[in-house]
N, CA, C and O of each residue as an XYZ file, in Angstrom:
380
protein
N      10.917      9.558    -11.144
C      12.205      9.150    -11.666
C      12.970      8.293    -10.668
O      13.888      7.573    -11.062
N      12.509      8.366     -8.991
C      13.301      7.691     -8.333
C      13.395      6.465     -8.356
O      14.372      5.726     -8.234
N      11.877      6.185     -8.589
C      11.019      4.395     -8.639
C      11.879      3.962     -9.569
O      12.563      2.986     -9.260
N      12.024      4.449    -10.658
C      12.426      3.980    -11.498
C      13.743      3.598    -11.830
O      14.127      2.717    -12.600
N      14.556      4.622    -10.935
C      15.993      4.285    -10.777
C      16.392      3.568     -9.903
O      17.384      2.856    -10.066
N      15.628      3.608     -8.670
C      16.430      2.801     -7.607
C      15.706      1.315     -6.837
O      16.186      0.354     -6.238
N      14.248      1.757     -7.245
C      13.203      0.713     -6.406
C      13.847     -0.591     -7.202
O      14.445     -1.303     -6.395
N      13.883     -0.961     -8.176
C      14.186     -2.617     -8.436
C      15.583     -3.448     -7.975
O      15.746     -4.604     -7.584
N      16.955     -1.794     -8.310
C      17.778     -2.342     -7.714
C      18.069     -2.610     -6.052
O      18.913     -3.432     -5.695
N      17.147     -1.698     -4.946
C      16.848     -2.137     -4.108
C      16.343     -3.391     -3.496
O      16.709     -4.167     -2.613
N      15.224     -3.257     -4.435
C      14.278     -5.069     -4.151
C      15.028     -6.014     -4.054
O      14.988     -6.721     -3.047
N      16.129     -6.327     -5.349
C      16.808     -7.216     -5.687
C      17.649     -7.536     -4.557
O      18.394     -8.514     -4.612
N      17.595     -6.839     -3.599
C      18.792     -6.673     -2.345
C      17.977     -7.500     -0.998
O      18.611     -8.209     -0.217
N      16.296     -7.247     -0.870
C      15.547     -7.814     -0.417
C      14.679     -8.874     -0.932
O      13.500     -8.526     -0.852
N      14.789     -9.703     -1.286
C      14.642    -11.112     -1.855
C      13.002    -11.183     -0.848
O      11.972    -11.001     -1.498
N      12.899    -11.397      0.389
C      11.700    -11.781      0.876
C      11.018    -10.705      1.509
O      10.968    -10.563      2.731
N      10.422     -9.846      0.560
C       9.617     -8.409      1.073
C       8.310     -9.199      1.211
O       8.054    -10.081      0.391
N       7.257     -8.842      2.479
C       6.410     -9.693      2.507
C       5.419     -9.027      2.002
O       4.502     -9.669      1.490
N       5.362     -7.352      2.033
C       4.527     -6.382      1.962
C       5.102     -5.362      0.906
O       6.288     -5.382      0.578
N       4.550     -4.825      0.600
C       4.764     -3.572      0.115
C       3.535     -2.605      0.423
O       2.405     -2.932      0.060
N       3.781     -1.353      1.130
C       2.412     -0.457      1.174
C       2.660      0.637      0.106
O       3.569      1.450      0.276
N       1.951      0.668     -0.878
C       1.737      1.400     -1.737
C       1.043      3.156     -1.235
O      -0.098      3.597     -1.372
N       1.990      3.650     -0.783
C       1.267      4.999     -0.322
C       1.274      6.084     -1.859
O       2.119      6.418     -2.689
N       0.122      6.295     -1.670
C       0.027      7.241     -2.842
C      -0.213      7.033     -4.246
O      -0.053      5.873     -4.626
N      -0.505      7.753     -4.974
C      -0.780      7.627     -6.231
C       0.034      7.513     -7.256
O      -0.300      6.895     -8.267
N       1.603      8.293     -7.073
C       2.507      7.970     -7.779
C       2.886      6.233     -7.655
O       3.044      5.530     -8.653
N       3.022      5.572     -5.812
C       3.404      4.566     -5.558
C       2.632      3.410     -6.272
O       3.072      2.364     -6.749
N       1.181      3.963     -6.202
C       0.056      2.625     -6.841
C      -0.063      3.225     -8.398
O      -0.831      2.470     -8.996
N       0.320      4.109     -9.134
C       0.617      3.989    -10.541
C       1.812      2.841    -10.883
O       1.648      1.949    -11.715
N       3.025      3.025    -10.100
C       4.099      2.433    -10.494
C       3.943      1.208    -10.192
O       4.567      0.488    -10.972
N       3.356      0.619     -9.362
C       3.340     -0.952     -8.874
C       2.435     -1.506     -9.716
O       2.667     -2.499    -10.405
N       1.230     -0.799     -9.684
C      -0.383     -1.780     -9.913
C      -0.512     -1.475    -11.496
O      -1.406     -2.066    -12.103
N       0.295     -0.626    -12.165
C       0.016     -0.645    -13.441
C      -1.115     -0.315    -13.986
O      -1.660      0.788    -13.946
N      -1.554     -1.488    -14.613
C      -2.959     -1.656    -15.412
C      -3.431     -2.291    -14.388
O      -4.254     -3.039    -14.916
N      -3.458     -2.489    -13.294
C      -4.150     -3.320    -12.181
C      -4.803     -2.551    -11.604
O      -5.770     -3.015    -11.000
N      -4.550     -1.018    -11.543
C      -5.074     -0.034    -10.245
C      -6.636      0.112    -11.016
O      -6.840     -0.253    -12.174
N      -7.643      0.704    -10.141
C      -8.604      1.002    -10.655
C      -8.540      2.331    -11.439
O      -7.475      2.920    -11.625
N      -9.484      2.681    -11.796
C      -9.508      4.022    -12.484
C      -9.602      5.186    -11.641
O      -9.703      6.295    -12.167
N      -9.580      5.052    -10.379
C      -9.374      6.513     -9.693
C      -8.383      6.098     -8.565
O      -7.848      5.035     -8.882
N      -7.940      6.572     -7.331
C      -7.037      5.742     -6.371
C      -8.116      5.726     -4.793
O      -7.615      5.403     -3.717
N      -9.302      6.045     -4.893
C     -10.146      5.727     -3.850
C     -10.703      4.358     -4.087
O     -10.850      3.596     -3.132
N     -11.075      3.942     -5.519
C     -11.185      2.833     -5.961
C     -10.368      1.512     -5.996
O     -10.733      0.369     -5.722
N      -9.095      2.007     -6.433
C      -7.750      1.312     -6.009
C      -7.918      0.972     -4.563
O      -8.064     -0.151     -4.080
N      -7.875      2.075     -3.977
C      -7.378      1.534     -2.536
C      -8.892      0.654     -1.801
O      -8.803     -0.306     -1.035
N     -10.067      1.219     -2.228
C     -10.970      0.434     -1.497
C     -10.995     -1.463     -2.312
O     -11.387     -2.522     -1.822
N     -10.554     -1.230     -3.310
C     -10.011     -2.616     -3.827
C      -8.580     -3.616     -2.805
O      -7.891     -4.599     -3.078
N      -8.662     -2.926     -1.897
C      -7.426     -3.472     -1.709
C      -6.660     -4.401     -1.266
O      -5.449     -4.550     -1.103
N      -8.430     -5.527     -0.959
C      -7.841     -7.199     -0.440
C      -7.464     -7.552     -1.961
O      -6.583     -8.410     -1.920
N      -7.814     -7.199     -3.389
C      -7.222     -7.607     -4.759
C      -5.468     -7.330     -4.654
O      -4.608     -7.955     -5.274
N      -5.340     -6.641     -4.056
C      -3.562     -6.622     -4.048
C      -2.884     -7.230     -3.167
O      -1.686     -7.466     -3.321
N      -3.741     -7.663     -1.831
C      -2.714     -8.877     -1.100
C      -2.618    -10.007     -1.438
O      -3.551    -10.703     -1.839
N      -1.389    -10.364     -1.313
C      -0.563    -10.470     -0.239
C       0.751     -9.571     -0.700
O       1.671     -9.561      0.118
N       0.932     -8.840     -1.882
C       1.888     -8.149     -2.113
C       1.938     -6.692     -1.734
O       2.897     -6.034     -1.330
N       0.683     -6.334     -1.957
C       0.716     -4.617     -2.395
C      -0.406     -4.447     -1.513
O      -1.255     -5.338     -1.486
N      -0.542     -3.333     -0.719
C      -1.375     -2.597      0.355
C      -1.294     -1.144     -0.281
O      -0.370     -0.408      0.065
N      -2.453     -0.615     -1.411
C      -2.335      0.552     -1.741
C      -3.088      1.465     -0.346
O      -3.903      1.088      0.495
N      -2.600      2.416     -0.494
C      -2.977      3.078      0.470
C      -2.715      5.002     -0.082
O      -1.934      5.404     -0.945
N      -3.739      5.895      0.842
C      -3.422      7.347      0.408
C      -2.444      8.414      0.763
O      -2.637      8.772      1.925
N      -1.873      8.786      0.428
C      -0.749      9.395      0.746
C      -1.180     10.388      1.822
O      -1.979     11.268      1.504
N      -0.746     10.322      2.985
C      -1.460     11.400      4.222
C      -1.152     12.798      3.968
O      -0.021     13.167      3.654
N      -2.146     13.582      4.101
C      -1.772     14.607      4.364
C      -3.111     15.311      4.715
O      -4.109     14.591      4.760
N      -3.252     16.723      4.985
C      -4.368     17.475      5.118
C      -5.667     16.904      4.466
O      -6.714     16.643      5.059
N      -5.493     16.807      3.581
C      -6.594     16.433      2.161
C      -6.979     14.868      2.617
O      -7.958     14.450      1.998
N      -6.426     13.947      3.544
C      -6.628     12.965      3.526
C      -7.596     12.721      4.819
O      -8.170     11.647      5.003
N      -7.706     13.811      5.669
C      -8.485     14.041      7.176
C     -10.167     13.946      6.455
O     -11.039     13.191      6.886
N     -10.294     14.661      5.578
C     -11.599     14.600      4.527
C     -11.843     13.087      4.352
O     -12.560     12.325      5.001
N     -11.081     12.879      3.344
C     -11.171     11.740      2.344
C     -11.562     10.418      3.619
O     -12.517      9.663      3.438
N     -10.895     10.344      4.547
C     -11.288      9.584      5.638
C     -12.847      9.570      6.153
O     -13.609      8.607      6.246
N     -13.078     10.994      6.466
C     -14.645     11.113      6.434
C     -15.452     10.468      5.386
O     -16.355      9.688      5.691
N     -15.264     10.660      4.577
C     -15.471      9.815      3.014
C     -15.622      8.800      2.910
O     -16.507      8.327      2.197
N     -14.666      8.009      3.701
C     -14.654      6.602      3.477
C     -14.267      5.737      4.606
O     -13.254      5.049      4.724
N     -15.356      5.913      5.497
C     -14.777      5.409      6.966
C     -14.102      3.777      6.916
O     -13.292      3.483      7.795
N     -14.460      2.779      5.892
C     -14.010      1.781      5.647
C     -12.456      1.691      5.883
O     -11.963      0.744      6.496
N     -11.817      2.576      5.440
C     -10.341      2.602      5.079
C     -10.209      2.648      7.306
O      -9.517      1.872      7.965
N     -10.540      3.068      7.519
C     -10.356      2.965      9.371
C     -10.464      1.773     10.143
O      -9.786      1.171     10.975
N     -12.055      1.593      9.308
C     -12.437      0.688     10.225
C     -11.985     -1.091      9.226
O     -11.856     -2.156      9.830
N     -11.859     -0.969      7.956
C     -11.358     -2.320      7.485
C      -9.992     -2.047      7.150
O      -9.278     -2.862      7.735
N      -9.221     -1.116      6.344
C      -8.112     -1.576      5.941
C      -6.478     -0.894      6.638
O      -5.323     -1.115      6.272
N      -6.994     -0.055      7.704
C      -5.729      0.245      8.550
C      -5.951     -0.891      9.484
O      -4.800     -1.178      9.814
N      -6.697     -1.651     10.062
C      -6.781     -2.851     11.306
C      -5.542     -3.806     10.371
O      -4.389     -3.936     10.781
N      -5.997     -4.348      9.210
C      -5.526     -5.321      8.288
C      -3.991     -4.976      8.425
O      -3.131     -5.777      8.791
N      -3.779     -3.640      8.068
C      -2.399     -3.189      7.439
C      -1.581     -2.935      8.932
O      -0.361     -2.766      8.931
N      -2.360     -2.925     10.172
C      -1.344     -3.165     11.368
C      -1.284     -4.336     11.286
O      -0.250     -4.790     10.796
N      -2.084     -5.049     11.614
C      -2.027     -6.915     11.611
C      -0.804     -7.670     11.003
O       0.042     -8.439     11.460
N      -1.091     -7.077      9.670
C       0.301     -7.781      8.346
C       1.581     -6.900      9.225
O       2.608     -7.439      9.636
N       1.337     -5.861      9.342
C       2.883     -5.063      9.776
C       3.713     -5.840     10.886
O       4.870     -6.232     10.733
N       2.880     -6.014     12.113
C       3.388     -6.612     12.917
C       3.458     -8.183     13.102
O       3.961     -8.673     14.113
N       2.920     -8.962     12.060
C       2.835    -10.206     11.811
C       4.044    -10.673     11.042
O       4.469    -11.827     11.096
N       4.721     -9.427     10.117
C       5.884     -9.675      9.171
C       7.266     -9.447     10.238
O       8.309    -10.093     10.143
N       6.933     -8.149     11.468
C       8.194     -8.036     12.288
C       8.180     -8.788     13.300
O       9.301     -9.012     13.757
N       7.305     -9.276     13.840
C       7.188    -10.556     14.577
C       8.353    -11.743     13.875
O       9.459    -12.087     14.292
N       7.423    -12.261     12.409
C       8.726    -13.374     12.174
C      10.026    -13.051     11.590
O      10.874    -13.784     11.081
N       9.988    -11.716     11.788
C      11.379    -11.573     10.960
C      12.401    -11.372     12.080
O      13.575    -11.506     11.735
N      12.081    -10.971     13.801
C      12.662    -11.044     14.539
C      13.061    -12.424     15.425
O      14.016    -12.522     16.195
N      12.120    -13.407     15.122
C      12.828    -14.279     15.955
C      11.513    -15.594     15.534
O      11.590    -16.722     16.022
């Protein structure tokens, strides 16, 4: 209910978001729509299809120390990526 109440009138306030990281499954239902894959390991291993906007990603927690074992990709390809963009966006936004 929050996405829904507050995320657009927020956005509208940030005009040049360069990123969005989609943590979680509620986050990549609400963004990716009909775009997400059919499960969110799929989604997220899809996840050069969502840049340059959307970086789905899994919501951390206990359950996610596994899921990592699972899918060492998400380590070794798409957290490198998702520091890169992070500090590439606060880089030019500072100076």
């Amino acid at each position: 209910e929050c996405a829904a109440l507050w995320h657009a009138p927020l956005r509208a306030h940030w005009p040049r978001i360069g990123l969005t990281l989609l943590v979680g499954g509620y986050a990549i239902d609400h963004y990716l729509q009909a775009r997400r894959r059919p499960t969110m390991t799929e989604t997220v291993a899809a996840w050069r299809d969502y840049l340059p906007d959307f970086l789905p990603m899994p919501h951390p927690s206990w359950r996610t120390v596994a899921w990592e074992r699972r899918n060492p990709w998400f380590g070794e390809e798409l957290l490198p990526e998702a520091r890169h963009r992070v500090a590439t966006l606060v880089r030019s936004s500072v100076g």
